[in-house]
C-alpha positions, 0 to 999 in steps of 0.5 A: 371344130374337131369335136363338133365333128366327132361328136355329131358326124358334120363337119359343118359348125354352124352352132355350138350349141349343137356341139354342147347338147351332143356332149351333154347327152353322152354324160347323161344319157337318161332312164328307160325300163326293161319292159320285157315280158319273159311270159310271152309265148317264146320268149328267153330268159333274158330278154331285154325291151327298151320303155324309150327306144323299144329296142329288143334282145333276145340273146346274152350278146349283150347281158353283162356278167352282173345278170343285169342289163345296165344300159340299153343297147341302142339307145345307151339308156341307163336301164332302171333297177326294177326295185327302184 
């Protein structure tokens, strides 16, 4: 019951179902792309666009070290290489 309620934030259990597709999701989080257009009229050089989520930044708050953006902010997406 505590890791349902860590998981998905209720404390009721209702189904554990619930609780193994939260867990589920956590290890494996999907794709989305960066469709972040660095041509567009003000924008950064390393900016990022969730495909998914549509989540946009526009900062190095979140760009890692490697110069890549391996995961997507908000969504936690695993962003996919753009040679893939």
């Amino acid at each position: 019951m505590r890791l349902h309620e860590a998981v998905t934030g209720s404390e009721d259990f209702p189904c554990p179902q619930e609780t193994m597709a939260a867990i589920a999701d956590l290890i494996d989080r999907g794709e989305c792309e960066n469709v972040y257009d660095e041509n567009e009229m003000g924008a950064c050089d390393n900016g990022f666009e969730c495909s998914v989520c549509g989540c946009r930044v526009e900062d190095e708050e979140h760009y890692h070290v490697s110069g890549e953006w391996n995961f997507c902010p908000k969504c936690g997406k695993r962003v996919r290489p753009k040679n893939e």
